[in-house]
N, CA, C and O atoms as a CHARMM CRD file, in Angstrom:
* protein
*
  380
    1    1 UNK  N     -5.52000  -2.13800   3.53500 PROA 1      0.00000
    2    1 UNK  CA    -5.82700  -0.76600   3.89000 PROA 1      0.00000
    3    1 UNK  C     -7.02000  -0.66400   4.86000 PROA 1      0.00000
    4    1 UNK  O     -7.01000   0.02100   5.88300 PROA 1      0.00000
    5    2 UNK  N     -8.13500  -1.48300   4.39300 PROA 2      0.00000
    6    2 UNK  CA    -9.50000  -1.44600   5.74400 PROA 2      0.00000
    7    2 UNK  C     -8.80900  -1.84100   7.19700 PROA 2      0.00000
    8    2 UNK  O     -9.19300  -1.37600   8.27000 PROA 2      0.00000
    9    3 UNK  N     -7.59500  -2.89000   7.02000 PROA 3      0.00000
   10    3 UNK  CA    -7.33500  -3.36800   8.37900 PROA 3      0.00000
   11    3 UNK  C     -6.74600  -2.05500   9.07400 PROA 3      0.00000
   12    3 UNK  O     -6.94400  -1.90700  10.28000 PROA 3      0.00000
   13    4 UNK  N     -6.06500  -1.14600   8.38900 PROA 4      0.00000
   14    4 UNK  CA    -5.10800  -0.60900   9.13200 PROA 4      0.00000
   15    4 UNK  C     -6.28900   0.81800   9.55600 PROA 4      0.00000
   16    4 UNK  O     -6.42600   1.10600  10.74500 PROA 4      0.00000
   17    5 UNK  N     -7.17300   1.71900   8.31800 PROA 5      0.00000
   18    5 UNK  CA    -8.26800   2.04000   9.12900 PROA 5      0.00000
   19    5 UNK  C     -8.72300   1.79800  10.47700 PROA 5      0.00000
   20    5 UNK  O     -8.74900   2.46500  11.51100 PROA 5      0.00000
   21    6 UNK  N     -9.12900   0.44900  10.08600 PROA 6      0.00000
   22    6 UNK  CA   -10.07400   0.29500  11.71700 PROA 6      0.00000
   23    6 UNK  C     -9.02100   0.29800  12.84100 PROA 6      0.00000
   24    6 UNK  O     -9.01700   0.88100  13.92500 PROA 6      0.00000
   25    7 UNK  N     -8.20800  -0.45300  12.31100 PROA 7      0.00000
   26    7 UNK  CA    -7.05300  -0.36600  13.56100 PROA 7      0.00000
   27    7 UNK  C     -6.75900   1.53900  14.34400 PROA 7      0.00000
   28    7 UNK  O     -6.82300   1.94200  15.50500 PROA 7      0.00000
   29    8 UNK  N     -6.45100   2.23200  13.06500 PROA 8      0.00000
   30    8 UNK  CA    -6.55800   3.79900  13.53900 PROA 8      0.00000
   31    8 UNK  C     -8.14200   4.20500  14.29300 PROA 8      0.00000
   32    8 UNK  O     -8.26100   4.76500  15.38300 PROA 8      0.00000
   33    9 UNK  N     -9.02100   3.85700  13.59500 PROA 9      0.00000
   34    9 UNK  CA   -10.08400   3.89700  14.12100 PROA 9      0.00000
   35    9 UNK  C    -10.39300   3.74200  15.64300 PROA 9      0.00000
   36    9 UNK  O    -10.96300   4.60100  16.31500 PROA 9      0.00000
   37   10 UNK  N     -9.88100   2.37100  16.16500 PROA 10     0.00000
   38   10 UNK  CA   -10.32800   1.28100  17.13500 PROA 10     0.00000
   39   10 UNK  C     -9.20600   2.83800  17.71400 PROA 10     0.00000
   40   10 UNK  O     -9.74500   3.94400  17.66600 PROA 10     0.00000
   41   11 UNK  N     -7.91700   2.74900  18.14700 PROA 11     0.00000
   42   11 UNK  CA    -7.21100   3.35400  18.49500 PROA 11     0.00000
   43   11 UNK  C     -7.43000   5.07700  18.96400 PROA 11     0.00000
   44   11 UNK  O     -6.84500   5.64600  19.88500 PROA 11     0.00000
   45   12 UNK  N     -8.39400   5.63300  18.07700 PROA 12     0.00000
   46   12 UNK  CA    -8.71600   6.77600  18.52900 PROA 12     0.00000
   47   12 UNK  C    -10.23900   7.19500  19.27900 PROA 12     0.00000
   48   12 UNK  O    -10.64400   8.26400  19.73600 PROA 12     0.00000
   49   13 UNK  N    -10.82100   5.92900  19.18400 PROA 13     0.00000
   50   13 UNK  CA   -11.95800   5.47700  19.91900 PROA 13     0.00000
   51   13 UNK  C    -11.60300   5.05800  21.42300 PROA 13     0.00000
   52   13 UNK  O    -12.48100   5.26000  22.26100 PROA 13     0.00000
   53   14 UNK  N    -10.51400   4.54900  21.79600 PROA 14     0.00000
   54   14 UNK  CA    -9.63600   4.29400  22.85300 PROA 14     0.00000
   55   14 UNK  C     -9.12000   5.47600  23.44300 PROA 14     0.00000
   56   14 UNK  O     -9.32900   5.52000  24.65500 PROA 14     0.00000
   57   15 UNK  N     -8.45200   6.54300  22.92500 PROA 15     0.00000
   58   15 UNK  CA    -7.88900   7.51700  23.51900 PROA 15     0.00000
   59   15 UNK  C     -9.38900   8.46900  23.99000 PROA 15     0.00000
   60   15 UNK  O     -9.67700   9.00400  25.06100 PROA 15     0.00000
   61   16 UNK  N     -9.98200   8.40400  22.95100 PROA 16     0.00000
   62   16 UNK  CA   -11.26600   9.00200  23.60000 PROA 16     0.00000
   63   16 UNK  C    -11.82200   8.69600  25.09000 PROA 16     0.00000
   64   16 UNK  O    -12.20300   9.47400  25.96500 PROA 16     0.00000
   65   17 UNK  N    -11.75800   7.68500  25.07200 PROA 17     0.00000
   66   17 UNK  CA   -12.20000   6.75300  26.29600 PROA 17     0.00000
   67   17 UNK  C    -11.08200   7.44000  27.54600 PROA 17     0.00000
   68   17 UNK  O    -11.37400   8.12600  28.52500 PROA 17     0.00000
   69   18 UNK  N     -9.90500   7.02300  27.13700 PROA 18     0.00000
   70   18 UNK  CA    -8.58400   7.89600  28.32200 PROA 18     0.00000
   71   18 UNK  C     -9.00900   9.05300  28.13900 PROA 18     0.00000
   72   18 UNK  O     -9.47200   9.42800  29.21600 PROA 18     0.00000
   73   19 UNK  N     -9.11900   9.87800  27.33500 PROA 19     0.00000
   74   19 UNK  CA    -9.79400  11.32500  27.99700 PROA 19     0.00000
   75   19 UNK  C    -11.13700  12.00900  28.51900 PROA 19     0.00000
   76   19 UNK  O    -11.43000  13.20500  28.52500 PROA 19     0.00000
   77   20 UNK  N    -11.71100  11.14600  28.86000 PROA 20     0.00000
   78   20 UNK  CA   -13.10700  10.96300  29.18100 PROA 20     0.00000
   79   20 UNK  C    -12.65400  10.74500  30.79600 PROA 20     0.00000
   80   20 UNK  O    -13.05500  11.46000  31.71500 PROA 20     0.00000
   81   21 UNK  N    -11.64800   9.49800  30.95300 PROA 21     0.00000
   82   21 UNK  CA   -11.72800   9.20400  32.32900 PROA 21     0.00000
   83   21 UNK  C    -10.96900  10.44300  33.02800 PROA 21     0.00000
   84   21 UNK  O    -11.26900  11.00100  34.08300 PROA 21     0.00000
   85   22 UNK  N     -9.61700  10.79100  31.91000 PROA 22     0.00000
   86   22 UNK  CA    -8.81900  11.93600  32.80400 PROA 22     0.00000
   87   22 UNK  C     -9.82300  13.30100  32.93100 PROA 22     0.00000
   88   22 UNK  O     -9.88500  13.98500  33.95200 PROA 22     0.00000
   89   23 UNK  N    -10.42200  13.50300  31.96900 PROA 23     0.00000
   90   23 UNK  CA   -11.15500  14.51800  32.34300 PROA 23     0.00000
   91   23 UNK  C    -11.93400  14.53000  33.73900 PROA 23     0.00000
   92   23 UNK  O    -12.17900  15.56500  34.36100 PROA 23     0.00000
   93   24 UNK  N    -12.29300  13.23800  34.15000 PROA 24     0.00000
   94   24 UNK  CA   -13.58900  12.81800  34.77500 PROA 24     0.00000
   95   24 UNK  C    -12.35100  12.88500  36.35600 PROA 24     0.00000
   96   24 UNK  O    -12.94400  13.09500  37.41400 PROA 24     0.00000
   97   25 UNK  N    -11.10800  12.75300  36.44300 PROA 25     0.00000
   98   25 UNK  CA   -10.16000  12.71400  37.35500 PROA 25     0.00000
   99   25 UNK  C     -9.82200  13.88500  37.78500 PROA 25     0.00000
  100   25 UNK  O    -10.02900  14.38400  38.89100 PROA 25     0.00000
  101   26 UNK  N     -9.20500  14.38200  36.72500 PROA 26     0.00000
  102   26 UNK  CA    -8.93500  15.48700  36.88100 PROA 26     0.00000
  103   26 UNK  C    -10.02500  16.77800  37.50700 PROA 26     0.00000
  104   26 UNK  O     -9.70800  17.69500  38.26400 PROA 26     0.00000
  105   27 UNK  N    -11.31500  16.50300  36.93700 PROA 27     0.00000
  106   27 UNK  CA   -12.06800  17.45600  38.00700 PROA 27     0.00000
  107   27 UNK  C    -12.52400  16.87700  39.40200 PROA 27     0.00000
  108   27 UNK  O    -12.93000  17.57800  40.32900 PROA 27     0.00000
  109   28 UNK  N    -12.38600  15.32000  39.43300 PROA 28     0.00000
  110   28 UNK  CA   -12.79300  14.94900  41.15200 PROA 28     0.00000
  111   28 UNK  C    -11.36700  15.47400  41.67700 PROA 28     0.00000
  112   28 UNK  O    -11.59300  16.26400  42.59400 PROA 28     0.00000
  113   29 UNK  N    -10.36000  15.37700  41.51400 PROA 29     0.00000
  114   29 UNK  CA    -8.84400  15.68200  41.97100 PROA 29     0.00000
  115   29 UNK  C     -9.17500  17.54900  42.39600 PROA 29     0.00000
  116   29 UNK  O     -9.26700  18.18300  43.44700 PROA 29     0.00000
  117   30 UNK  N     -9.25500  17.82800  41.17400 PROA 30     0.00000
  118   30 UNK  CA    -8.78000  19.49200  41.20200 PROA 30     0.00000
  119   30 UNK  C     -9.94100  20.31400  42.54800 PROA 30     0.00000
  120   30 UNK  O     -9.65100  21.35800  43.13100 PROA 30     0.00000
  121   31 UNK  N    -11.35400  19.42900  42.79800 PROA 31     0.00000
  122   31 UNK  CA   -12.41300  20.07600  43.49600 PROA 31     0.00000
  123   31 UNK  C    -12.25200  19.38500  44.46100 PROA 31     0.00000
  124   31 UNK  O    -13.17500  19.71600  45.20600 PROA 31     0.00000
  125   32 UNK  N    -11.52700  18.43000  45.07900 PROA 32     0.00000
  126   32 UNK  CA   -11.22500  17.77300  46.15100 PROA 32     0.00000
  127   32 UNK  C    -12.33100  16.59800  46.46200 PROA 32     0.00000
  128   32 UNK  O    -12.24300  15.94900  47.50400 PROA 32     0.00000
  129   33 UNK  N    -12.90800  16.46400  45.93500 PROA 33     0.00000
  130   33 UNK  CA   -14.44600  15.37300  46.09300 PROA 33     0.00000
  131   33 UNK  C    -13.74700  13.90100  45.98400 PROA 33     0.00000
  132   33 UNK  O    -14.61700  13.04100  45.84300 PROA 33     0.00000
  133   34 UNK  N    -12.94800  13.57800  45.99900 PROA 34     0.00000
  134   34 UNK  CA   -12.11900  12.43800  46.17000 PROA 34     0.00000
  135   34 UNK  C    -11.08000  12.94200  47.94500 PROA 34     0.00000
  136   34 UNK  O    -10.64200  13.97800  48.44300 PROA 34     0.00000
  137   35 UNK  N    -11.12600  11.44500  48.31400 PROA 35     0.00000
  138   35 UNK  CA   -10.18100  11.75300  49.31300 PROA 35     0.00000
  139   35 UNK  C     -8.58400  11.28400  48.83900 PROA 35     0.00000
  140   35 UNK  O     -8.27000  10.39200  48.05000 PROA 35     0.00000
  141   36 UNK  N     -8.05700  11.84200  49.30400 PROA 36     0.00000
  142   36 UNK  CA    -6.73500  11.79200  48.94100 PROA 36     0.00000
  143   36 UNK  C     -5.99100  10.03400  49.21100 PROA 36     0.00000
  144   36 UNK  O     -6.16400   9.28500  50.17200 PROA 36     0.00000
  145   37 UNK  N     -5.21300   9.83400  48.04500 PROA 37     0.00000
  146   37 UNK  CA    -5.47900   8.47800  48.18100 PROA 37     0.00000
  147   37 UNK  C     -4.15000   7.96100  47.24300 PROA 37     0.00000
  148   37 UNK  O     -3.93100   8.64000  46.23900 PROA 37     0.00000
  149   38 UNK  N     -3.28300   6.84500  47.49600 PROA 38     0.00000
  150   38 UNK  CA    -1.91400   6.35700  46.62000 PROA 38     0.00000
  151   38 UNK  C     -2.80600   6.34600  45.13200 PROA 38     0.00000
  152   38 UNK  O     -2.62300   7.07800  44.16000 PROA 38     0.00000
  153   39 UNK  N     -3.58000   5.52300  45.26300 PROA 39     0.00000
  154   39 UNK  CA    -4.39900   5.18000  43.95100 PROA 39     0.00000
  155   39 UNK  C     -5.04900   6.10900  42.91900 PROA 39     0.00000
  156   39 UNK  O     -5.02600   5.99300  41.69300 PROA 39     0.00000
  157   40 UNK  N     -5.57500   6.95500  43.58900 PROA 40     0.00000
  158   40 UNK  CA    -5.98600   8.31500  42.94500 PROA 40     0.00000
  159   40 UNK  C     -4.80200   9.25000  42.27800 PROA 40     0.00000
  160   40 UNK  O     -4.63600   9.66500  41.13100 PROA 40     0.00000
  161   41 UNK  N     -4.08200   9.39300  43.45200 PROA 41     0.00000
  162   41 UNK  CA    -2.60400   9.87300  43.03000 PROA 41     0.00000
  163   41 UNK  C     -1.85500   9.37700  41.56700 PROA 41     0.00000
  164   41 UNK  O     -1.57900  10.03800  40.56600 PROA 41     0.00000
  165   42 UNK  N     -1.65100   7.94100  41.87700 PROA 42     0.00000
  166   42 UNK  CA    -1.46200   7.26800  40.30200 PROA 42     0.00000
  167   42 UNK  C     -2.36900   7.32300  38.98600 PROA 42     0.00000
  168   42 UNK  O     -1.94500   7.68900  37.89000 PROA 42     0.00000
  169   43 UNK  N     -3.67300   6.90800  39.24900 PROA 43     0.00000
  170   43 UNK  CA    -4.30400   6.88800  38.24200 PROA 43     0.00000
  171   43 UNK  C     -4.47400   8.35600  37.62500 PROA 43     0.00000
  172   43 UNK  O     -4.67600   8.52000  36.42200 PROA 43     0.00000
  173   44 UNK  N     -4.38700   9.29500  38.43900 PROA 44     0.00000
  174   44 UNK  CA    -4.53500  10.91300  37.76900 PROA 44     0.00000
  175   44 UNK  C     -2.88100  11.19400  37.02500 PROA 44     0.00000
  176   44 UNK  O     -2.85100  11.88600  36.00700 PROA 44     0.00000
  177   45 UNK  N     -1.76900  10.71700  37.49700 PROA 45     0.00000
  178   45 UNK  CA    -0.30200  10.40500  36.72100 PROA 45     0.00000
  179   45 UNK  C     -0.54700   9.92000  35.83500 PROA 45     0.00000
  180   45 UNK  O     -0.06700  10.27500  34.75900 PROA 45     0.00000
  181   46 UNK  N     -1.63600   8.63000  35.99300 PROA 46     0.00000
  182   46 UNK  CA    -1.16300   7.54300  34.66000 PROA 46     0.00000
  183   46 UNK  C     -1.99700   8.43900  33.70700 PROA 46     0.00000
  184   46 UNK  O     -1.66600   8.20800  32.54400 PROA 46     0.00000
  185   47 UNK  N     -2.61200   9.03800  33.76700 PROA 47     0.00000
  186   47 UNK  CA    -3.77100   9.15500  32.76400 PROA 47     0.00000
  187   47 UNK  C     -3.01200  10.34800  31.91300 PROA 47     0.00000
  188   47 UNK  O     -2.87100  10.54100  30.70600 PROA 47     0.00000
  189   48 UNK  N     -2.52300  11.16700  33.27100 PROA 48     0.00000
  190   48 UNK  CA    -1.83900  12.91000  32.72500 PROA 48     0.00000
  191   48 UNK  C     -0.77700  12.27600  31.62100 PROA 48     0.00000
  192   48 UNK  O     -0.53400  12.85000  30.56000 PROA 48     0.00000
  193   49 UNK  N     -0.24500  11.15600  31.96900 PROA 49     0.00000
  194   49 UNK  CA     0.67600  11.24500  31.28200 PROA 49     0.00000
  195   49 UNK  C      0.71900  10.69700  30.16500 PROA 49     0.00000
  196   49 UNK  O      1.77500  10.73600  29.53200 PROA 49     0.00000
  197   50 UNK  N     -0.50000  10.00100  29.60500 PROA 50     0.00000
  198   50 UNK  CA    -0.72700   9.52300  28.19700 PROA 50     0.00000
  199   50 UNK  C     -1.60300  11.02500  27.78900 PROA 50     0.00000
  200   50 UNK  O     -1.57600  11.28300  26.58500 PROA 50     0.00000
  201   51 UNK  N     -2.31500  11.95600  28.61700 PROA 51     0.00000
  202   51 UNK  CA    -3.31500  12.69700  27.62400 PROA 51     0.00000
  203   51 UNK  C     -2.53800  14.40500  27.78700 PROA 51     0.00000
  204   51 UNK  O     -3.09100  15.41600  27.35700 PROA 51     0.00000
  205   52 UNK  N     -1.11200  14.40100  28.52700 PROA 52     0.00000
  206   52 UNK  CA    -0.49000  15.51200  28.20800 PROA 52     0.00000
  207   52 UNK  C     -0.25200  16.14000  26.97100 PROA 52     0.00000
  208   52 UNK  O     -0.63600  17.18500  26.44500 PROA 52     0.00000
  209   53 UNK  N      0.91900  14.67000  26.46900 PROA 53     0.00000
  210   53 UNK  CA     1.36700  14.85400  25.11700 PROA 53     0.00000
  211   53 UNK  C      0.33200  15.41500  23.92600 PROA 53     0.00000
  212   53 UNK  O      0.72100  15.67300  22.78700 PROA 53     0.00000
  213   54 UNK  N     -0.94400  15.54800  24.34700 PROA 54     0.00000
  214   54 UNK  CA    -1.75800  15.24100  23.21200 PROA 54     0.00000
  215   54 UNK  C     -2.71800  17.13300  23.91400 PROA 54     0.00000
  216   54 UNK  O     -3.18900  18.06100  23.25700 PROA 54     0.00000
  217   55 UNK  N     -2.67000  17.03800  24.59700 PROA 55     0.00000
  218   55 UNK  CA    -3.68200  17.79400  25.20800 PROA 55     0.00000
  219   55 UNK  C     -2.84700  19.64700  25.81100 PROA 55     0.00000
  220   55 UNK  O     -3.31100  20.78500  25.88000 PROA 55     0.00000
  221   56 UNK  N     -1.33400  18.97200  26.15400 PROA 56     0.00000
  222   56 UNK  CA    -0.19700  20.77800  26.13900 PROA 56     0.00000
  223   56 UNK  C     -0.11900  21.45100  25.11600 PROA 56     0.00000
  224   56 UNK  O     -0.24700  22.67300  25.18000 PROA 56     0.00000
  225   57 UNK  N      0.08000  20.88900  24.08500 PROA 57     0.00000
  226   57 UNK  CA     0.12900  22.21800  22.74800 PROA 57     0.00000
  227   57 UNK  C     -1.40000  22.96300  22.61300 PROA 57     0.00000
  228   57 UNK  O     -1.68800  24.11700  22.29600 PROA 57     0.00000
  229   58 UNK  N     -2.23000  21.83100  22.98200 PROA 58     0.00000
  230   58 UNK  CA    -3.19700  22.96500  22.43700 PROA 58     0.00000
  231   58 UNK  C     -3.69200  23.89100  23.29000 PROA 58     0.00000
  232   58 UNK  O     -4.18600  24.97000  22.96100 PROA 58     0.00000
  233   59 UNK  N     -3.47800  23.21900  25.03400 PROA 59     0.00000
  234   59 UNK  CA    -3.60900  24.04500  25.56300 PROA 59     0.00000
  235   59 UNK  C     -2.64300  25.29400  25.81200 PROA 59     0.00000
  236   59 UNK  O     -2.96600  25.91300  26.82600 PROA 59     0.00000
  237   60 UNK  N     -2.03700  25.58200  25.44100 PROA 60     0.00000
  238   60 UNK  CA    -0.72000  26.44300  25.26600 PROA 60     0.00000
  239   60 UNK  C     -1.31000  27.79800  24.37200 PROA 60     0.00000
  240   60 UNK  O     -1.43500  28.95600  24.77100 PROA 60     0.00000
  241   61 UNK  N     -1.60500  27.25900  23.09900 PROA 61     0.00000
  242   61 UNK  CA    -2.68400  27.83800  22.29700 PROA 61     0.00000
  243   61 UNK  C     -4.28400  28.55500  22.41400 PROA 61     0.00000
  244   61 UNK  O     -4.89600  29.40000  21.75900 PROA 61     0.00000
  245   62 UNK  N     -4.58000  27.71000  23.63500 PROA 62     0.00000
  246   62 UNK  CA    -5.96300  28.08900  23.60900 PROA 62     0.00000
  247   62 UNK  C     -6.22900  28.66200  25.19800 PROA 62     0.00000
  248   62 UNK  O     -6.00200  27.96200  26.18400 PROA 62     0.00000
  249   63 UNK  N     -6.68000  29.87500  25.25900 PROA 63     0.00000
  250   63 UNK  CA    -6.60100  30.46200  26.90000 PROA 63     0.00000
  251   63 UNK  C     -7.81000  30.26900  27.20300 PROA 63     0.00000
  252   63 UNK  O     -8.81000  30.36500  26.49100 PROA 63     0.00000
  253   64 UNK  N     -7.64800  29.82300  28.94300 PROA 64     0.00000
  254   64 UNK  CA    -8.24200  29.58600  29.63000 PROA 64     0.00000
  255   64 UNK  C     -9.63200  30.65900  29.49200 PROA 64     0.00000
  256   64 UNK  O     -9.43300  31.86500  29.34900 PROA 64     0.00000
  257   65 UNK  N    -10.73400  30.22100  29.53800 PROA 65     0.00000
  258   65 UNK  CA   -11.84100  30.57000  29.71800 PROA 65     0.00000
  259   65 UNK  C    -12.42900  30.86500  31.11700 PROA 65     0.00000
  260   65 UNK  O    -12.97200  29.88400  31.62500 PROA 65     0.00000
  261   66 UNK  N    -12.44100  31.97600  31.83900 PROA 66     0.00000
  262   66 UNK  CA   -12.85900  31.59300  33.46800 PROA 66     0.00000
  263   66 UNK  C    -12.52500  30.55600  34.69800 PROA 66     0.00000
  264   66 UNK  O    -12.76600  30.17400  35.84300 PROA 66     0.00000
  265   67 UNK  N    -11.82500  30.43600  33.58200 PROA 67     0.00000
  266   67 UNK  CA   -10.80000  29.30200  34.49300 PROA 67     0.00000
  267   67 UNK  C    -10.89700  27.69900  33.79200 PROA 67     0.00000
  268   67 UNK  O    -10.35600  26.68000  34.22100 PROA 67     0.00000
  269   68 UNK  N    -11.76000  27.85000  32.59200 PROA 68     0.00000
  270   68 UNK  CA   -12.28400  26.35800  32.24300 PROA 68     0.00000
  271   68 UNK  C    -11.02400  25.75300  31.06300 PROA 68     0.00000
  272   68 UNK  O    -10.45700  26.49600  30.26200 PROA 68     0.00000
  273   69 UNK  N    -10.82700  24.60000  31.16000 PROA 69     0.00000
  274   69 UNK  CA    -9.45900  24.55600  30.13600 PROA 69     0.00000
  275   69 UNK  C    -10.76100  23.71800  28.99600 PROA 69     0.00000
  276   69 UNK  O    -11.81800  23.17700  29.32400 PROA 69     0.00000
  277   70 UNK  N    -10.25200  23.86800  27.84900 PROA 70     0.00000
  278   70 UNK  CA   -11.12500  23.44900  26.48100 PROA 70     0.00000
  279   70 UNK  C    -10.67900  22.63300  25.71500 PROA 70     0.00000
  280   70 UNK  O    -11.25000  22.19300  24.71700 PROA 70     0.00000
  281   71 UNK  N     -9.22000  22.25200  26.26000 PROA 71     0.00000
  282   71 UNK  CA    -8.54000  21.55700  25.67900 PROA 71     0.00000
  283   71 UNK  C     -9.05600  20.68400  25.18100 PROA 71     0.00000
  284   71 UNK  O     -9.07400  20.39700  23.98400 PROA 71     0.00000
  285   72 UNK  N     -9.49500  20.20800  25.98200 PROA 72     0.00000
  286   72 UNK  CA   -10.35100  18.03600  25.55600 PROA 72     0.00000
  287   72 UNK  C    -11.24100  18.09600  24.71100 PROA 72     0.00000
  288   72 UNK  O    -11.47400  17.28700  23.81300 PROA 72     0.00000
  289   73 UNK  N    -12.34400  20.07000  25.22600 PROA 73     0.00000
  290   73 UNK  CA   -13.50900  19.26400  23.96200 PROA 73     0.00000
  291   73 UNK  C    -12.75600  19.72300  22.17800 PROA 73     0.00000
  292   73 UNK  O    -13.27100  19.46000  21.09100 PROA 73     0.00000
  293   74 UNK  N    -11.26500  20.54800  22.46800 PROA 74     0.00000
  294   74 UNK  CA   -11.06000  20.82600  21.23200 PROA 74     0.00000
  295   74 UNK  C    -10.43200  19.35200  20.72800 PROA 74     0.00000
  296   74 UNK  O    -10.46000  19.22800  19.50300 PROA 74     0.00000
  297   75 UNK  N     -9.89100  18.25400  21.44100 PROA 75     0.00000
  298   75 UNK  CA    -9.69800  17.31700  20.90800 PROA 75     0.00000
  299   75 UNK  C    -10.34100  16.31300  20.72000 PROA 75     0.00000
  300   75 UNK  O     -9.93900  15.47000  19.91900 PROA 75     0.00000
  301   76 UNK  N    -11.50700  16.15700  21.42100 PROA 76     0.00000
  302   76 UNK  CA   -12.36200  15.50100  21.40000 PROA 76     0.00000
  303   76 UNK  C    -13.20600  16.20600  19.54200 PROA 76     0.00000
  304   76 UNK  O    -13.84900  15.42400  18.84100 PROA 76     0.00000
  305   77 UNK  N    -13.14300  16.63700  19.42000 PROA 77     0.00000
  306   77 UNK  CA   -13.68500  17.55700  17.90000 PROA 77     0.00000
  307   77 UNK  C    -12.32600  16.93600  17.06500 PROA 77     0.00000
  308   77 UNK  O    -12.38200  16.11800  16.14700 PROA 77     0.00000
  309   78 UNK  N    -11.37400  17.41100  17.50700 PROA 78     0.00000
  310   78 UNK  CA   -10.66600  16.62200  16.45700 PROA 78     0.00000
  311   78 UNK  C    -10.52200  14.88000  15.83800 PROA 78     0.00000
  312   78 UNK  O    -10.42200  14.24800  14.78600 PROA 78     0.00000
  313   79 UNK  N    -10.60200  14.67600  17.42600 PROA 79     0.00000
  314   79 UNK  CA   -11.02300  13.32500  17.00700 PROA 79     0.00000
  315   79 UNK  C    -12.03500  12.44600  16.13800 PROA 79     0.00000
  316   79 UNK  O    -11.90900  11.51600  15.34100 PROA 79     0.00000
  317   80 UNK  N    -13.23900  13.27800  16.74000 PROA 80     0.00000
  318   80 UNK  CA   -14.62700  12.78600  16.12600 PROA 80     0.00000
  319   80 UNK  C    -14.50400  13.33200  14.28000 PROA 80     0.00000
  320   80 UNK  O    -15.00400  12.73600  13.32600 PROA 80     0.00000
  321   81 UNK  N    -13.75100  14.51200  14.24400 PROA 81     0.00000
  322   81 UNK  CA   -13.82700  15.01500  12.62000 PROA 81     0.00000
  323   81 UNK  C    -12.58800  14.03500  11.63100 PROA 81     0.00000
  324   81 UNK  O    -12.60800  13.89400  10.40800 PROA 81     0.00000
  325   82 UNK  N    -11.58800  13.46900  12.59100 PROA 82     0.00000
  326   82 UNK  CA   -10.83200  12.28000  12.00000 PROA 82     0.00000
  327   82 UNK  C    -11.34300  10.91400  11.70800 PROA 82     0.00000
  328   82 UNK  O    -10.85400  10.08400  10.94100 PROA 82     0.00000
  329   83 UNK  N    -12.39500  10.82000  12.43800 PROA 83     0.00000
  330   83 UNK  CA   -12.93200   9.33100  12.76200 PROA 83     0.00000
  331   83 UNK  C    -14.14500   9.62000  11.61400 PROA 83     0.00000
  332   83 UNK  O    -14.10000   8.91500  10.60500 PROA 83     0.00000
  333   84 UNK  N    -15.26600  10.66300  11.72700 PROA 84     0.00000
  334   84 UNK  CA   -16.05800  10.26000  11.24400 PROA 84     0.00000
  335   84 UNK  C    -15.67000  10.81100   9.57100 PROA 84     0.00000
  336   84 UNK  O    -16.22500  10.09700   8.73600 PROA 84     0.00000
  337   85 UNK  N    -14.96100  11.76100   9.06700 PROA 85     0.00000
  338   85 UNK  CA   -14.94600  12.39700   7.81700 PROA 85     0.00000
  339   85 UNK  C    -13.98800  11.44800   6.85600 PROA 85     0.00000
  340   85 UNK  O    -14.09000  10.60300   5.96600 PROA 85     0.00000
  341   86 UNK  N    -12.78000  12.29800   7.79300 PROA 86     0.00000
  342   86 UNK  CA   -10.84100  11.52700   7.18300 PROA 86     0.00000
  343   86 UNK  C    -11.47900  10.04200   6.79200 PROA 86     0.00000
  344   86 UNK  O    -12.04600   9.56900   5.80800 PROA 86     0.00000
  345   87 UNK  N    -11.10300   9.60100   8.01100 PROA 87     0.00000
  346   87 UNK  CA   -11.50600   7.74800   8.02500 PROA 87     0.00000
  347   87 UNK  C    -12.50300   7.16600   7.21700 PROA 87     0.00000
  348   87 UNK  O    -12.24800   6.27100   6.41100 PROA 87     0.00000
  349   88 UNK  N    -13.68700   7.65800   7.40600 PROA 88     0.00000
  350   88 UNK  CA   -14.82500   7.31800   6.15800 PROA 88     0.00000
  351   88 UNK  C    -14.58400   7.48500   4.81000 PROA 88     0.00000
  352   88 UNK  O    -14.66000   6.52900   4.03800 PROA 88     0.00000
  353   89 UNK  N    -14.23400   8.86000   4.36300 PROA 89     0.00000
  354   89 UNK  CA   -13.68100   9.47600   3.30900 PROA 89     0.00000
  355   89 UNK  C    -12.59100   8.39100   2.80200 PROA 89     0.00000
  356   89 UNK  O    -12.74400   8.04900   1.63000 PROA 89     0.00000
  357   90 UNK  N    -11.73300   7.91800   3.36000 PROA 90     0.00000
  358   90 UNK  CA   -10.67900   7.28100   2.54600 PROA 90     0.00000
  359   90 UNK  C    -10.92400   5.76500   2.77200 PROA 90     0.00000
  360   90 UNK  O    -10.43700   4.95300   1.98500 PROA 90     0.00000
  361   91 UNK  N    -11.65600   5.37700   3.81500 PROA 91     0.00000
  362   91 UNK  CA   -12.36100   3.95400   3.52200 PROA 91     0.00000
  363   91 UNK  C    -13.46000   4.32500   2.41400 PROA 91     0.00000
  364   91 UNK  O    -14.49700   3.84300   2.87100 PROA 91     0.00000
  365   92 UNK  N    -13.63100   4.67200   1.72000 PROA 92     0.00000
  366   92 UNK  CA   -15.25000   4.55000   0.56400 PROA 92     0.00000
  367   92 UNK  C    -14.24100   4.96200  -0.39900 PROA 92     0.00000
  368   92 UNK  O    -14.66100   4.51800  -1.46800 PROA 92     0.00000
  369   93 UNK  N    -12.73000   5.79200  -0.69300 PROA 93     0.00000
  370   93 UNK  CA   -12.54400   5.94500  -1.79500 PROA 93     0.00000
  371   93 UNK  C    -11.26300   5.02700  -1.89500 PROA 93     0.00000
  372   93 UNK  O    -10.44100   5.21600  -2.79200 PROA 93     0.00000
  373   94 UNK  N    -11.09000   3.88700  -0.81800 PROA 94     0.00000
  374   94 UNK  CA   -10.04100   2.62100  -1.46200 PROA 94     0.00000
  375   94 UNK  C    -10.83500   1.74800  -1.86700 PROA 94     0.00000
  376   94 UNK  O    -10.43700   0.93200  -2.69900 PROA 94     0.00000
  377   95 UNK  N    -12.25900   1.70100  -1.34200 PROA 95     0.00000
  378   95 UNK  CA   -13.35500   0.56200  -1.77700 PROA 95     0.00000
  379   95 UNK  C    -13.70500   0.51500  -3.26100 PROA 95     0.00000
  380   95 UNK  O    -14.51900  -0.30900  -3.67700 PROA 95     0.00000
């Protein structure tokens, strides 16, 4: 049971990381501060397309703020309240 924890753990510590960078893409992309580029092009695909699935429902749910989408830091909260509560919580009560 600890292995498979950390393994969830390690795993949502990782996606964190992919939405950190898409976030970090997605606003050089959307404000143009990148020049237009094959590579840029892909890496803003590759990224959309692992942090869509995870990041459309809620934005669907949650309206735009002045234009700001909130999506990430609402998952970024979810994440951190899975990692540090859930995960702890049930590693200390299989121990």
């Amino acid at each position: 049971m600890p292995e498979l924890l950390n393994f969830i753990d390690k795993l949502l510590h990782f996606f964190t990381i992919i939405l950190i960078a898409a976030v970090i893409v997605q606003i050089l992309v959307q404000n143009n501060l990148v020049p237009y580029s094959p590579f840029m092009r892909s890496l803003h695909m590759g990224l959309s397309a692992v942090t869509e699935p995870v990041l459309a429902p809620i934005r669907r749910r949650l309206p735009r703020a002045a234009g700001v989408d909130f999506s990430p830091l609402v998952v970024f909260v979810l994440i951190w309240f899975t990692r540090d509560v859930i995960i702890t919580n049930i590693a200390k009560a299989a121990a």
